[in-house]
C-alpha positions as CSV (number, residue, x, y, z in Angstrom):
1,X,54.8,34.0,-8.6
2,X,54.0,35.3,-5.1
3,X,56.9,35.1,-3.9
4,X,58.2,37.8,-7.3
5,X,55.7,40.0,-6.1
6,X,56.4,40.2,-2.4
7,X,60.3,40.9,-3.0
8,X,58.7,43.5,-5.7
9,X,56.9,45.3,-2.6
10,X,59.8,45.2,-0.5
11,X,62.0,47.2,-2.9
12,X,59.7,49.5,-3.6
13,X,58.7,50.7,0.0
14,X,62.9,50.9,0.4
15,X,63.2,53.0,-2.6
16,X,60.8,55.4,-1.1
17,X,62.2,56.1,2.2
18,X,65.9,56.5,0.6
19,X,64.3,59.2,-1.5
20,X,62.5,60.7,1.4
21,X,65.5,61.1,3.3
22,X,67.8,62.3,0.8
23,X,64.9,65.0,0.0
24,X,64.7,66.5,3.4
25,X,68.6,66.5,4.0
26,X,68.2,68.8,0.6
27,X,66.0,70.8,2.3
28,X,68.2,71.4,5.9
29,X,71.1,72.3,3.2
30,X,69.6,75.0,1.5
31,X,67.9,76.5,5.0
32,X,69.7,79.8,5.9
33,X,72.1,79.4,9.4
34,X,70.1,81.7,12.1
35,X,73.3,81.4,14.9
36,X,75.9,84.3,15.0
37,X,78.8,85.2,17.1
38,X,79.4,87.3,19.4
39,X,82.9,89.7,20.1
40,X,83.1,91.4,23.4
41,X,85.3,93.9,24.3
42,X,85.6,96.6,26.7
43,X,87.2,99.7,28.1
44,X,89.4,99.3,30.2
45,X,89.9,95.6,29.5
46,X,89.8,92.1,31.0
47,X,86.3,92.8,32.4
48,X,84.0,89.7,33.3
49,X,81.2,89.4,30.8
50,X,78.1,87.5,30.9
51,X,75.8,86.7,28.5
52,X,72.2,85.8,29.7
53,X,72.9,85.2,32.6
54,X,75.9,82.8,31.5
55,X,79.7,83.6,32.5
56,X,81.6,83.4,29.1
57,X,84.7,84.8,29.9
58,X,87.0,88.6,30.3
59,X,87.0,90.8,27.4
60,X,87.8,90.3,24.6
61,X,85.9,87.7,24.6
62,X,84.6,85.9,21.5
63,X,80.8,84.4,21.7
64,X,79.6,81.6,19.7
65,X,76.8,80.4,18.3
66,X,74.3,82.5,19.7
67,X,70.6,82.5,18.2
68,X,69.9,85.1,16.5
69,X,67.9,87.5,18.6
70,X,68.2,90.0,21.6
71,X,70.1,89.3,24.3
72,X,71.4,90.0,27.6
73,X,74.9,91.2,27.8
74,X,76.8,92.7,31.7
75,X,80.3,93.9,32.0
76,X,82.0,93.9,35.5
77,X,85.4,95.3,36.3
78,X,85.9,96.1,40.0
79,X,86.2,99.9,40.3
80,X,84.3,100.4,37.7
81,X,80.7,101.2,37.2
82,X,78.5,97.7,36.0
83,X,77.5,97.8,32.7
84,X,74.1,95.8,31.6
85,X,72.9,96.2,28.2
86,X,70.5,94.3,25.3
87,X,72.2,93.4,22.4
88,X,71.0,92.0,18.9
89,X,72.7,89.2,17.7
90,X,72.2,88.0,13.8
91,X,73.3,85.4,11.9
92,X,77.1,86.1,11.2
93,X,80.0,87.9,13.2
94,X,78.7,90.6,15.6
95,X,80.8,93.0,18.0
96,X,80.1,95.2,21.3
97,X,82.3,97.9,22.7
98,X,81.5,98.6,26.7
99,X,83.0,101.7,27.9
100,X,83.0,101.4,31.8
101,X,83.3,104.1,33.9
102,X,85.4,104.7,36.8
103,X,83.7,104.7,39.8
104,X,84.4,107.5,42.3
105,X,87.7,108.1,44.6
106,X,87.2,107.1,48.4
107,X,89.6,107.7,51.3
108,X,90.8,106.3,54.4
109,X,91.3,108.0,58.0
110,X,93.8,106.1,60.2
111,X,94.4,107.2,64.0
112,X,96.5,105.7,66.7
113,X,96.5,105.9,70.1
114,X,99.4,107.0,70.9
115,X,99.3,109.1,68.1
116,X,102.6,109.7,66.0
117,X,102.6,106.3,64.5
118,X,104.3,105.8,60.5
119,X,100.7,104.7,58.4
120,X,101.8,102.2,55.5
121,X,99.2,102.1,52.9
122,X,100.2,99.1,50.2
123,X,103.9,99.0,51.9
124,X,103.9,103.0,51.2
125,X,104.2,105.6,53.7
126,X,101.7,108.1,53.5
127,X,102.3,110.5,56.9
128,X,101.9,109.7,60.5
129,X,98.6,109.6,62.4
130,X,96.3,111.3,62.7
131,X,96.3,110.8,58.8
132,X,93.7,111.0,56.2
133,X,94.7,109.4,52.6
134,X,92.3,110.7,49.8
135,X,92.0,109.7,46.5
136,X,92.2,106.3,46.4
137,X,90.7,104.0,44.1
138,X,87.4,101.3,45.5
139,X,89.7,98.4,46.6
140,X,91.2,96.7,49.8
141,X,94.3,97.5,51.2
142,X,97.1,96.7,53.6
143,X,97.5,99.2,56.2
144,X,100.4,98.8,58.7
145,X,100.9,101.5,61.7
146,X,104.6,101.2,62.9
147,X,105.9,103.3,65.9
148,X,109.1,103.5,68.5
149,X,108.8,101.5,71.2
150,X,105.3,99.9,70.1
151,X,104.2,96.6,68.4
152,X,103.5,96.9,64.8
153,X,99.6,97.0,63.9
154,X,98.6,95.7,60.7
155,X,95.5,94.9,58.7
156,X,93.4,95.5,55.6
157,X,91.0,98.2,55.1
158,X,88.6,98.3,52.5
159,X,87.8,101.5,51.1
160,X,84.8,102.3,48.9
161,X,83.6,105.1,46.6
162,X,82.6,108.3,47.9
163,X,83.0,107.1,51.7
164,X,85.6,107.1,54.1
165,X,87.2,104.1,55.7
166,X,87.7,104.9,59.1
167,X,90.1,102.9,61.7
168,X,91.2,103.9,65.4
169,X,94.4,101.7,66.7
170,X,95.2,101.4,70.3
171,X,98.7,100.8,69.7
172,X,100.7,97.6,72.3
173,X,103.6,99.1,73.7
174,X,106.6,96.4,73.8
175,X,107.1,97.1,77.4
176,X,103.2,95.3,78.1
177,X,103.8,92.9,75.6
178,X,106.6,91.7,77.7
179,X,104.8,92.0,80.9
180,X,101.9,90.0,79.5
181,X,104.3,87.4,77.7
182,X,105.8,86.6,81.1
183,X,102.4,86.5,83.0
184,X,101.1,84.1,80.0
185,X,104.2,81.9,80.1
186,X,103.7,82.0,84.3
187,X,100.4,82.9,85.6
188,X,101.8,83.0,89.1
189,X,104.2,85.8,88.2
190,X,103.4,88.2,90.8
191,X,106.7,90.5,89.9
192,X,105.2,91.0,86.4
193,X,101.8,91.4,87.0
194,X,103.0,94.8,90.1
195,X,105.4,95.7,87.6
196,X,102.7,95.6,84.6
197,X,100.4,97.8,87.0
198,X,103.2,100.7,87.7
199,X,103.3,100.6,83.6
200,X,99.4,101.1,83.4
201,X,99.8,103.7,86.1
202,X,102.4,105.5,84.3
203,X,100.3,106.1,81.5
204,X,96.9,106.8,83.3
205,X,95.1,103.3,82.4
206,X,94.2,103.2,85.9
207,X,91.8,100.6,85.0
208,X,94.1,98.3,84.1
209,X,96.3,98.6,86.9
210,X,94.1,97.9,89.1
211,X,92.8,94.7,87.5
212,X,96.7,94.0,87.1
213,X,97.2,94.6,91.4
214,X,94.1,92.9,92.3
215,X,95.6,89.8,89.9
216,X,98.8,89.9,92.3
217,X,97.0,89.8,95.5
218,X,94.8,87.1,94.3
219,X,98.1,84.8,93.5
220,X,99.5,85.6,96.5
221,X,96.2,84.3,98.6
222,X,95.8,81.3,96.7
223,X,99.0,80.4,96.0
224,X,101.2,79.2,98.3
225,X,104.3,79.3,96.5
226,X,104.0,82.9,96.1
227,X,104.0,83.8,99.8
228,X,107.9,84.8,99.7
229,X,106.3,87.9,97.2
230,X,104.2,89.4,99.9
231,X,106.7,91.6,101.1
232,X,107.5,92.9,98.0
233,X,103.8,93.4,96.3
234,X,103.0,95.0,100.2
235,X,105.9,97.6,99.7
236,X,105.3,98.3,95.9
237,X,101.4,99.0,96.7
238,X,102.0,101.3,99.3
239,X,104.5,103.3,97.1
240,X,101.3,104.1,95.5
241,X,99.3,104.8,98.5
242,X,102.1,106.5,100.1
243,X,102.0,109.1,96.9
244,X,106.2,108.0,96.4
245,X,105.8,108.2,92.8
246,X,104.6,111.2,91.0
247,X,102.2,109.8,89.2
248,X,99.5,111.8,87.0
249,X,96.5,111.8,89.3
250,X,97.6,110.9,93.0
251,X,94.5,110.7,94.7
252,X,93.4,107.9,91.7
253,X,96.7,106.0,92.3
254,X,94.9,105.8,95.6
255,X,91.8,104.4,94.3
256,X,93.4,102.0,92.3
257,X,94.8,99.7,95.2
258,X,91.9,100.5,97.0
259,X,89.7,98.7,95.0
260,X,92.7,96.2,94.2
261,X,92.3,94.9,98.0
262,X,88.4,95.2,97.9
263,X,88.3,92.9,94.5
264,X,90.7,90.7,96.0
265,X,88.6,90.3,99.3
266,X,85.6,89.4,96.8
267,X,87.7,87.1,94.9
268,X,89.4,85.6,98.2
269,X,86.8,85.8,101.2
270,X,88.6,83.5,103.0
271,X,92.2,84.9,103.0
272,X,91.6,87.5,106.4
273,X,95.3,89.2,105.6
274,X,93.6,92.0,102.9
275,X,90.4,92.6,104.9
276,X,92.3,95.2,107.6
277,X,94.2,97.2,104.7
278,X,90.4,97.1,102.4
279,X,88.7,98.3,105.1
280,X,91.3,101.1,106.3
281,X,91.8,102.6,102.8
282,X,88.4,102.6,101.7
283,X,87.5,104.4,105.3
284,X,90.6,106.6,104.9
285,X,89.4,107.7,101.2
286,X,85.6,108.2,102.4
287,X,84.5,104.9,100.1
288,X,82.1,103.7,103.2
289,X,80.0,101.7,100.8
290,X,82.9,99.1,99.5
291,X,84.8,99.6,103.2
292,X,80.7,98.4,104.7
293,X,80.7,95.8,101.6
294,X,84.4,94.3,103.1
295,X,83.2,94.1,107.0
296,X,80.1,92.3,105.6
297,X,82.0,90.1,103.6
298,X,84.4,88.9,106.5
299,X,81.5,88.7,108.8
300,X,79.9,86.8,107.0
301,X,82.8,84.2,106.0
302,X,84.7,84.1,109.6
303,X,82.6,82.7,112.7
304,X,83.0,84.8,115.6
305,X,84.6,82.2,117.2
306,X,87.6,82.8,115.6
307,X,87.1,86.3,116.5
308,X,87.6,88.1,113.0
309,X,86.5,91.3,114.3
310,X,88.9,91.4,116.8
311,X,91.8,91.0,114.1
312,X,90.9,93.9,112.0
313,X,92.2,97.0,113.8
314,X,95.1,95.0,115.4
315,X,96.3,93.9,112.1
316,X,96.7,97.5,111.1
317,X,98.7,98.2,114.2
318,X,100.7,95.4,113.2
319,X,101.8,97.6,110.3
320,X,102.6,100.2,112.1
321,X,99.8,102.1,111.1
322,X,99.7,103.4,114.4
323,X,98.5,102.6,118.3
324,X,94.3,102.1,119.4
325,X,94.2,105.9,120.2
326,X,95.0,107.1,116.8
327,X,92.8,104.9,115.7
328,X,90.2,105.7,118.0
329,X,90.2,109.2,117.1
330,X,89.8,108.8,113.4
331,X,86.8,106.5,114.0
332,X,85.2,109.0,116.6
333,X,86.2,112.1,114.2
334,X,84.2,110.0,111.3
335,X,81.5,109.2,113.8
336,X,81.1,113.0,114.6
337,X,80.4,113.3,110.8
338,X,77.9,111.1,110.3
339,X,76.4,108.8,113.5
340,X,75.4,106.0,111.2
341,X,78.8,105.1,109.6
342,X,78.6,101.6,109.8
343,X,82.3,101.1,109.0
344,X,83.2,103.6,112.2
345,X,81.6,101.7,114.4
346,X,82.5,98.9,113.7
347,X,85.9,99.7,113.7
348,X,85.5,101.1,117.4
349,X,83.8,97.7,118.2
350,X,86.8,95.7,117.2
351,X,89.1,98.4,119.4
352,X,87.0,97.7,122.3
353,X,86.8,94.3,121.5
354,X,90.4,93.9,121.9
355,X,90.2,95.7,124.8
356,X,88.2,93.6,126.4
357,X,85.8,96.6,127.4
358,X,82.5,94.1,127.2
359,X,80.1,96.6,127.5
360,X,81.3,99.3,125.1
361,X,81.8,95.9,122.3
362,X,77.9,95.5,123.7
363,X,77.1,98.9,122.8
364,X,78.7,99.0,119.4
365,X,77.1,96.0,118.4
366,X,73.6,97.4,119.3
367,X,74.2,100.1,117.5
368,X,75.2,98.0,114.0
369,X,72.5,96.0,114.4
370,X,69.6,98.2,112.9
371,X,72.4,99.5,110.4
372,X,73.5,96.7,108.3
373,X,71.3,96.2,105.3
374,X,71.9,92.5,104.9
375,X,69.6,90.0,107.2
376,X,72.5,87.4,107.4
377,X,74.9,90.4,108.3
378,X,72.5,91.3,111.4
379,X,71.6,88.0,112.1
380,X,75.5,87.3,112.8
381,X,75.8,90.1,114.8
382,X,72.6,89.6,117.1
383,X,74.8,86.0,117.4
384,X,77.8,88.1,118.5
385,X,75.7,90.1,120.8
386,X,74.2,87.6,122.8
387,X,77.9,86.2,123.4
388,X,78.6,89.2,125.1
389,X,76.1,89.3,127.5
390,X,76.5,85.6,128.3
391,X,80.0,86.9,129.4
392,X,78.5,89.5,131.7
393,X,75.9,87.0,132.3
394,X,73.0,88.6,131.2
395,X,71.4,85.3,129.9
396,X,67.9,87.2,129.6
397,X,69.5,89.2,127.4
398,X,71.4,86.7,125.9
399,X,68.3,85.0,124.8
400,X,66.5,87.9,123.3
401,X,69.4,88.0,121.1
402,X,69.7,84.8,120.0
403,X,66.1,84.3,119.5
404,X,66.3,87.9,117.0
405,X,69.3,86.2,115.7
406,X,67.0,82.6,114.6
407,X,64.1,85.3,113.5
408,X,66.4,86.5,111.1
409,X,67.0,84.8,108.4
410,X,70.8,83.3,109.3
411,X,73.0,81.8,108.0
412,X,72.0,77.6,107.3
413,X,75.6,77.0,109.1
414,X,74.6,79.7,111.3
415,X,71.7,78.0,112.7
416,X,72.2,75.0,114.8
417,X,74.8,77.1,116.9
418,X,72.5,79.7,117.4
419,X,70.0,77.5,118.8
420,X,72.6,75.9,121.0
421,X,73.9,78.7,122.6
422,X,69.8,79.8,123.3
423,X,69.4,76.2,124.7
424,X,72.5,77.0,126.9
425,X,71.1,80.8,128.6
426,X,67.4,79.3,128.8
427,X,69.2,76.7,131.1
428,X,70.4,78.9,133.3
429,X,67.2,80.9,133.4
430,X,65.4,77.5,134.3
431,X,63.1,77.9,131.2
432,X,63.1,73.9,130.7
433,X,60.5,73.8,128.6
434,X,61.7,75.8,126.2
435,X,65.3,74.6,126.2
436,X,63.8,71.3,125.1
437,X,62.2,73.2,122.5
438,X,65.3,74.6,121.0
439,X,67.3,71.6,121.6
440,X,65.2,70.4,118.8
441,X,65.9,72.9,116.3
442,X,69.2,73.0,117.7
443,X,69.5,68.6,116.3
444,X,67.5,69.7,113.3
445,X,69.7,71.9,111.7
446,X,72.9,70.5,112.9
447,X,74.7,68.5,109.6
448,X,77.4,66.3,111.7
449,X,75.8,63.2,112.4
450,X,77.7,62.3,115.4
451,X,78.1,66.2,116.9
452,X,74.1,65.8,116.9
453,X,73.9,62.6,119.1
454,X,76.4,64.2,121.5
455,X,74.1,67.1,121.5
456,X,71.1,64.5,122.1
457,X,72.5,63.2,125.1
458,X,72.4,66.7,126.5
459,X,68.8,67.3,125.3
460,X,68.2,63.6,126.4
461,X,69.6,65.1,130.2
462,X,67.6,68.1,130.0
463,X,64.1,66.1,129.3
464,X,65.3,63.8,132.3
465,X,65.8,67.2,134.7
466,X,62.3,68.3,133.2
467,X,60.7,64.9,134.0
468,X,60.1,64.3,129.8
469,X,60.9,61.0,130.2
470,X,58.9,60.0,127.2
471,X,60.9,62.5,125.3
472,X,64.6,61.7,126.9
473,X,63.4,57.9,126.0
474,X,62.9,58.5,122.3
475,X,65.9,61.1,121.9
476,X,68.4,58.3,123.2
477,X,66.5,55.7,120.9
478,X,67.5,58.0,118.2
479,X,71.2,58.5,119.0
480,X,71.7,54.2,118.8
481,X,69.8,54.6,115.8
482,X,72.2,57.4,114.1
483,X,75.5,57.0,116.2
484,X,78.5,55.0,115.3
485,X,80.7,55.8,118.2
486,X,81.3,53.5,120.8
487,X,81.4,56.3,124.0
488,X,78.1,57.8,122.8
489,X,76.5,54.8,122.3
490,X,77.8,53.8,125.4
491,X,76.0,57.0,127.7
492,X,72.8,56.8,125.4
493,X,72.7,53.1,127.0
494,X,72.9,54.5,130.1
495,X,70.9,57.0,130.2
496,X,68.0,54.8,128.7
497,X,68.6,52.2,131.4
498,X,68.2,54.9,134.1
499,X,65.2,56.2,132.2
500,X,63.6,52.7,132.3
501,X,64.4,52.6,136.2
502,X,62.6,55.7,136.8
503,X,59.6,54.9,134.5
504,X,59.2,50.8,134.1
């Protein structure tokens, strides 16, 4: 009987929920439907439309099931003016015209340099440059510039309402296109890059000619394989200084390999062949600053020992640039000018230098001295000065000079033979003590290991003559410390021995 009643129960509570849900499916049946669509369409058409922020496609466009209510509708054609609106949707079919305007014309201005050039504007010609093209529409456009003899320029220009797009074109003629072609495909051309500078200097890019000269005198220095073009880039830049060519602006042809040879003296410091012609056609063109800057250069790359001051003035007779005397009275008519031309005297210096007049080099060189602006400059030369009174045996004087010279800031190869040639003059003046001195600084500064030792067996002597035999004993000590050669090892044993004889 309980069991009847249970099964009872069960039925029941099932009966109850059927009916429950077949009620409230009544109810969603007979509820009114609260979406709508939406139909887009604007003028002109196949603008992008978004609705709420959602892309939903170019007009016409049909939107569905949208909730009924306000919402946010935007048009976008390019060219056009944006259009942004609220629109009420409701239940059912629903339609919105946009009308877009057109935004306002813009135009483009196209020049050339040269000017002349054919302007193609979407693959139609419009005129020649200088050109303006109004009236066209907000967009972007290929532009192409074609003239005669010239590489073709293209790109695309975007133009924009109410503004103009402007564009300048510096125009590649073929002729430098070549010229740089070959020079990319050999970067030892020297033919092509003199050739490329005569272009530049045709058409008054005197800028670029010299860059394109001082790049064929910097092959030629470092090149070796280029030395059969030295002849021919010598001949083709004095065309220019020798005015053969009518060019433009003569006197800035003559600037141009002017500061060709000075770039390539900066660029090449150790190549002495461009030094003469730098310094004589900056001198002859009154450019004293960058004909000072070149002497100061070489002097400061060349040791006097290899006597590069000597080679400067000789060199240009070499060229047949003429004999001392003409020379001579250029420098002394430049002198008469102005006293303190640093680049006169010193070209008078290296006349008298190869003269072998001693104490007119002397007098030049004193006179430099407190003109040069650089302290390694005027340290070299106090070095040079001091040689020439050694040769007239003035070894007072001598050591006056080289002791300026050491005061001076020098050189850090500079020093060590500095002190050795003071050691040397305060020798002969029988100042001992302070030979040994700057025998010392004279070791200190000198990098060659073995050169050193050799030079401490001298100092070694010269503490013996002095009667420093605690010093020559702990100089020679040093030298079979450091030395690996058999000949000084050989007199530092020596030397000891007899140092040990004299003082057990």
């Amino acid at each position: 009987m309980k069991l009847h009643h249970i099964e009872y129960a069960i039925w029941t509570a099932a009966a109850l929920v059927i009916l429950a849900i077949v009620g409230w499916g009544a109810v969603l049946l007979n509820r009114p439907d609260r979406s709508g669509t939406l139909v887009v369409e604007t003028t002109p058409g196949r603008a992008s439309v978004w609705v709420d922020g959602n892309f939903v496609g170019t007009a016409p466009v049909r939107v569905e099931g949208l909730t009924a209510g306000r919402h946010v509708l935007r048009a976008v054609k390019f060219g056009h003016v944006e259009s942004v609106r609220w629109v009420d949707v409701t239940s059912g079919a629903n339609a919105v015209q946009c009308d877009l305007a057109t935004l306002p014309d813009g135009s483009m201005k196209v020049t050339s340099e040269p000017p002349g050039a054919e302007v193609f504007v979407a693959g139609e010609l419009r005129g020649r440059t200088p050109l303006v093209v109004d009236g066209l529409r907000p967009d972007r456009y290929p532009v192409r510039l074609r003239l005669v003899n010239y590489l073709d320029w293209t790109d695309t220009v975007e133009v924009e309402t109410n503004r103009t797009a402007e564009r300048s074109v510096s125009l590649k003629s073929r002729t430098e296109a070549g010229y740089l072609a070959a020079i990319r495909a050999d970067s030892n051309d020297v033919i092509a890059y003199v050739d490329l500078a005569h272009y530049y200097i045709l058409r008054d890019e005197w800028k670029k000619a010299e860059e394109a000269f001082t790049n064929a005198l910097v092959v030629t220095a470092r090149e070796p394989s280029t030395a059969h073009y030295t002849g021919r880039l010598t001949q083709e830049i004095q065309k220019v200084w020798g005015m053969q060519f009518k060019y433009s602006d003569l006197q800035r042809g003559r600037e141009v390999v002017t500061n060709a040879y000075v770039n390539a003296v900066e660029k090449c410091p150790t190549y002495q062949r461009y030094y003469g012609t730098a310094i004589q056609y900056a001198g002859d063109l009154g450019m004293n600053e960058k004909a000072r800057k070149v002497i100061e250069t070489g002097i400061l790359s060349f040791p006097h020992s290899q006597s590069w001051a000597a080679q400067t003035v000789p060199s240009w007779n070499r060229r047949g640039r003429g004999d001392d005397e003409r020379v001579l009275r250029l420098v002394d008519a430049r002198l008469k000018k102005d006293p303190n031309d640093f680049v006169a005297h010193f070209q008078r210096m290296t006349v008298m230098r190869e003269r072998g007049e001693t104490d007119e080099v002397i007098k030049e060189y004193t006179t430099l001295i407190p003109l040069t602006r650089d302290k390694r400059v005027r340290s070299r030369l106090m070095l040079e000065l001091g040689r020439m009174h050694e040769r007239k045996q003035d070894y007072a004087r001598a050591a006056e000079a080289y002791r300026d010279a050491v005061r001076d800031e020098p050189l850090e190869k500079d020093k060590a033979p500095i002190q050795y040639n003071l050691v040397r003059v305060l020798g002969k003046l029988d100042r001992h003590s302070d030979a040994l001195d700057a025998w010392e600084q004279a070791v200190r500064f000198q990098e060659d290991v073995e050169l050193a030792c050799r030079w401490r067996l001298e100092w070694a002597a010269a503490a013996i003559s002095a009667k420093r035999l605690d010093k020559a004993d702990a100089v020679l000590r040093d030298v079979l410390k450091l030395s690996q050669d058999e000949k000084t090892r050989s007199r530092a044993e020596t030397l000891l021995k007899n140092v040990k004889e004299t003082n057990p």
